[in-house]
N, C-alpha and C positions, 0 to 999 in steps of 0.2 A: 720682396714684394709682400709676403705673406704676414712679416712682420707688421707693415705699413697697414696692411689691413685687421690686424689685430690691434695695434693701437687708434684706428680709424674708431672702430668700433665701443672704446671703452669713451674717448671721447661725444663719442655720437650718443653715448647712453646719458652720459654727466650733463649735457647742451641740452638735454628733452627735459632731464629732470630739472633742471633748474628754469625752464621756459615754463613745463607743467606746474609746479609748486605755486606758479601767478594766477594758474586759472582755475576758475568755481566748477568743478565738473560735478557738481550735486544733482541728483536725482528728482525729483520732484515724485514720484513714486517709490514708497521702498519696497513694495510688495517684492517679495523672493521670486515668486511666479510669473513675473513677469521678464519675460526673454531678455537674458544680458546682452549687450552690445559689442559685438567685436567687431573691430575694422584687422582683417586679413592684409597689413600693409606689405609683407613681404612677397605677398603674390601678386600685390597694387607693381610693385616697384619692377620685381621680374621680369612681369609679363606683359607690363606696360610697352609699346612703341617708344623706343627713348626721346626719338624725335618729340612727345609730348610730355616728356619730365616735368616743362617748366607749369604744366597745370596742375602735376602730383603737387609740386612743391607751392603751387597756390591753396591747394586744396588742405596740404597737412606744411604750413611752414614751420613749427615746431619740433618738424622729423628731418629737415633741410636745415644745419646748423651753416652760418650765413660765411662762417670761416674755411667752407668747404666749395672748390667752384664745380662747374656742370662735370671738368674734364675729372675730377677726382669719384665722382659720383659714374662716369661713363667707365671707369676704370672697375669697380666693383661689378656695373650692370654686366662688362666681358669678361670678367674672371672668371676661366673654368673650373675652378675651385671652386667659388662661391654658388656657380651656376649649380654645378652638382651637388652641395649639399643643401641647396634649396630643392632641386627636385627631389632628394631623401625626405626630408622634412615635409613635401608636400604631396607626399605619397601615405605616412602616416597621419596628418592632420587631415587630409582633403573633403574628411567629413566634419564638421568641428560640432555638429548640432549634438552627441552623444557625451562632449566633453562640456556642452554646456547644461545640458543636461543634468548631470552630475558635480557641476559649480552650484548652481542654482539649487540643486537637492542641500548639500553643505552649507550655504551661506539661511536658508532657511534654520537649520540645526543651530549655527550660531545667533539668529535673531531669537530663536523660544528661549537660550541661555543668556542671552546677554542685551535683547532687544535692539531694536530696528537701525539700521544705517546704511550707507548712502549704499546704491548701488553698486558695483564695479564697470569701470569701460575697460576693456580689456582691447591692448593691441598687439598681436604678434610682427612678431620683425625675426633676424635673421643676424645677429651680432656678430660669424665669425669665430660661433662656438664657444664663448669666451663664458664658461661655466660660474665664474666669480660674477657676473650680471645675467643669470640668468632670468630673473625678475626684478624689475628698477619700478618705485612706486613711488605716487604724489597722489595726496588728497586720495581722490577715487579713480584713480589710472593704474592701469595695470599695464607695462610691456612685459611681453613675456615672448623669450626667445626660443620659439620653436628649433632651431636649430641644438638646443640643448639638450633632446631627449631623444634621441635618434635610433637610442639602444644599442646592440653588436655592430660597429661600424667601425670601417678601418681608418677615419677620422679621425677616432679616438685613441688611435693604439698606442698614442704616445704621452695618454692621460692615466694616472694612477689608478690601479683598479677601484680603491675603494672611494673613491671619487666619478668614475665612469660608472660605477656597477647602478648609479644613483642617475645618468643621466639616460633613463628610458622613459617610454612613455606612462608607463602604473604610477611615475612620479609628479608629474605635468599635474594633474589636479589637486594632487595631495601638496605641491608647495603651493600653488597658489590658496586654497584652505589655511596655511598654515601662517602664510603672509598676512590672511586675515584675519585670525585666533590674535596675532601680536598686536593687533590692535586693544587690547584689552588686555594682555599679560605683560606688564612692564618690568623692565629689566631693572634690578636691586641698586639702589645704589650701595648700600653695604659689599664692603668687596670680600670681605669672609669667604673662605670656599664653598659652607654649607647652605650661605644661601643662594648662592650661582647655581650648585646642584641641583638646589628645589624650586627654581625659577624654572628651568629646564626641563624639571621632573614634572609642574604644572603643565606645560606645552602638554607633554605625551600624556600627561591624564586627559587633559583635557581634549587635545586630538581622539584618544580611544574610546572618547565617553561620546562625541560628537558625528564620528565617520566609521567609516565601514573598513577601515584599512587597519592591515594586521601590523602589528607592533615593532617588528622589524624594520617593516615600512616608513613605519613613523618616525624610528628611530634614526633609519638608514643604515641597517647592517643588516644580516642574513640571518639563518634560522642558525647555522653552528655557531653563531656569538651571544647568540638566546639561551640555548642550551649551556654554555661555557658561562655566561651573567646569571643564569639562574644556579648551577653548579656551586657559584665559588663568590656566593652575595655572602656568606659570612665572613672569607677570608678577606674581604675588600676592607669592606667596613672594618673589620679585626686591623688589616694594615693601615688604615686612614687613624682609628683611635691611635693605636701603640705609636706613630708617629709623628701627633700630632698634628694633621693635617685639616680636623672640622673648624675650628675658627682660625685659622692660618689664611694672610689675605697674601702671600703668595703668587706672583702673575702666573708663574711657570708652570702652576695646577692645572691651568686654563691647557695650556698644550698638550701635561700629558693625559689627563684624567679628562677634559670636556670635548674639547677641540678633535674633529673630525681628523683617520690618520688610519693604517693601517692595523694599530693594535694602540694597547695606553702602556705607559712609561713608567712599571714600578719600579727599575733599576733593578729586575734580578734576571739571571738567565731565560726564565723560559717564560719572557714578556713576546716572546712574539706569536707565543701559544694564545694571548689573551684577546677577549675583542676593545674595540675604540669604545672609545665614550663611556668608561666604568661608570663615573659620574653622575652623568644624564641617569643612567638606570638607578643606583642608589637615590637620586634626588626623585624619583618615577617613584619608589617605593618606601619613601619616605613619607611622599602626599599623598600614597594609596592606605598607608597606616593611619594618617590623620583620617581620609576621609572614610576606613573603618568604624572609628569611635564616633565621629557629628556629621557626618553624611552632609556636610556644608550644599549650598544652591552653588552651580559652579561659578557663577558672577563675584560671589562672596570668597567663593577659595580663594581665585585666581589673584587677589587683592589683597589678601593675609599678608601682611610682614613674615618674611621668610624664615625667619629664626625665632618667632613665636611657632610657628606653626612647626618648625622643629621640637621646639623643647614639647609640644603640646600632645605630638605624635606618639610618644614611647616606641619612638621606632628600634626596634631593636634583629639585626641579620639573625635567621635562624641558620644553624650549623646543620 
C-alpha cells in the first residue's frame, strides 16, 4: 500500500507540472513587498469533509489528475500513515506568515541583483515524503511539499542521513531561494569538469552574497565537512591537477566529486574521512578568487563562461 502511495505521488507531481507549464500565472505586480500567495492545499485536502471533494477538485482541477478516481483519492484522505504525517507537518508549518516573511525578504535581495520578476504562488501539498520532488516548479508555481522538512522523525529513519540531515525545516526557505537564484544561473553546457564545479560554485556565491544562511546550509553539509574542505583545499585541487581531472568531461566526476552522498570518491582509503561535494567548494573558491580581482555586479558573474572565468581567476589552493 505504501508503495502505491509513493508512486501515487511522483505521478501526481509529473500531472501538475505538465497541466501548470499551460498556465500564465504572472503577476501583474512584482513589488517583493507585497504578500506572496499561498494556497495551504494539504490542509484544504485533510481537513476538508470528504463528502465535499468534488468542490476541492472543482476548485483546484490541476491537483485532481483526471486518471485518479474519488476511491483512490479517499484511500489516501484514510491512510493513517499519511494522516499522521500530515498532522507532523502541520504542527511545524501552522504559522506559514514567518516563512513568508523571510521568502519575500530573499526574493527582494534577488530583484536589487538581478532585477524584477514574476512573483511566486506557492502551494504546499503533502507528497508522501518523497524527497526527489520536494519542489516541482512552472513558470511561477511553486509546490513545495511540506511533508519534506519534518526534521528528527521516525519517518525518515529509513532515509540516508546525509539526505535526511537536509530535510528540516532551516531548509524550507533556503531551497525555495535557491530554486529561484537558478533562474538566472544556467547550467554549462560545456561538460568539462571545471566548469560544472564553477557553475555550482556561482549558486553558493551567490546564495552567500544574497541571504542570511550559513555556508554549510547552503552547501548542505555540517560544520565538520567545513572544517575537513577548508583543511585539505590544497590536497584536493593538488589531486584534481596530478590526475587530470580540470578539463576531463568524465560523467563519473559528477557522482564522486559534485553529486550529493555521504563523503566524495578519491579511491583511497580514508575517503570516508572526507566531506560530499569536494567540488561544489573548489568551484565556490574559484569564483570567490575571480571575484577578489573585479569584484563583477553579481548578474554579470553569474553569466561568465565558466572557463573564462577559470583561467581568469589565478585561482590557486593555498597549502
Amino acid at each position: 500500500m505504501f508503495f502505491f502511495k509513493h508512486f501515487l505521488s511522483i505521478i501526481f507531481l509529473v500531472s501538475i507540472l505538465t497541466f501548470c507549464s499551460c498556465k500564465n500565472l504572472k503577476n501583474e505586480d512584482n513589488n517583493s513587498t507585497k504578500e506572496i500567495e499561498v494556497i495551504r492545499f494539504e490542509k484544504l485536502f485533510f481537513e476538508y469533509d470528504f463528502d465535499s471533494i468534488k468542490s476541492l477538485k472543482k476548485q483546484f482541477p490541476y491537483l485532481f489528475p483526471k486518471q485518479f478516481s474519488i476511491d483512490d483519492w479517499m484511500s489516501i484522505y484514510n491512510d493513517t500513515l499519511r494522516r499522521d504525517i500530515f498532522d507532523k507537518s502541520d504542527k511545524i508549518f501552522k504559522n506559514f506568515n514567518p516563512f513568508k516573511t523571510e521568502i519575500s525578504k530573499n526574493i527582494k535581495q534577488i530583484q536589487a541583483e538581478f532585477g524584477s520578476f514574476d512573483m511566486p504562488k506557492i502551494i504546499t501539498i503533502n507528497n508522501g515524503i518523497d524527497y526527489n520532488y520536494n519542489i516541482v516548479r512552472s513558470d511561477s508555481l511553486f509546490l513545495v511539499s511540506t511533508d519534506c522538512y519534518l526534521g528528527k522523525n521516525i519517518h525518515y529513519k529509513s532515509i540516508p542521513n546525509y539526505i535526511s540531515m537536509k530535510m528540516n525545516v532551516d531548509y524550507f526557505v533556503k531551497d525555495i531561494t535557491e530554486s529561484l537564484l537558478l533562474d538566472f544561473i544556467k547550467y554549462p553546457n560545456d561538460r568539462r569538469f571545471i566548469s560544472k564545479i564553477i557553475y555550482y560554485g556561482k549558486i553558493i556565491y551567490s546564495m552567500d552574497k544574497i541571504t542570511d544562511f550559513d555556508l554549510e546550509q547552503i552547501i548542505g553539509i555540517n560544520q565538520e565537512n567545513i572544517n575537513w574542505l577548508t583543511e585539505n583545499e590544497y590536497e584536493m585541487w593538488e589531486y584534481f591537477v596530478k590526475n587530470n581531472l580540470i578539463f576531463s568531461t568524465d560523467i563519473s566526476l559528477d557522482k564522486r566529486f559534485i553529486n550529493d552522498g555521504p563523503y566524495s570518491k578519491f579511491g583511497l582509503s580514508i575517503d570516508f574521512e572526507s566531506s560530499p561535494m569536494v567540488g561544489k567548494w573548489i568551484g565556490y573558491n574559484i569564483v570567490k578568487s575571480y571575484q577578489k580581482k573585479y569584484d563583477l555586479e553579481l548578474k554579470n558573474l553569474v553569466t561568465m563562461n565558466e572557463y573564462d572565468l577559470y583561467l581568469k581567476s589565478n585561482y590557486s589552493a593555498r597549502k
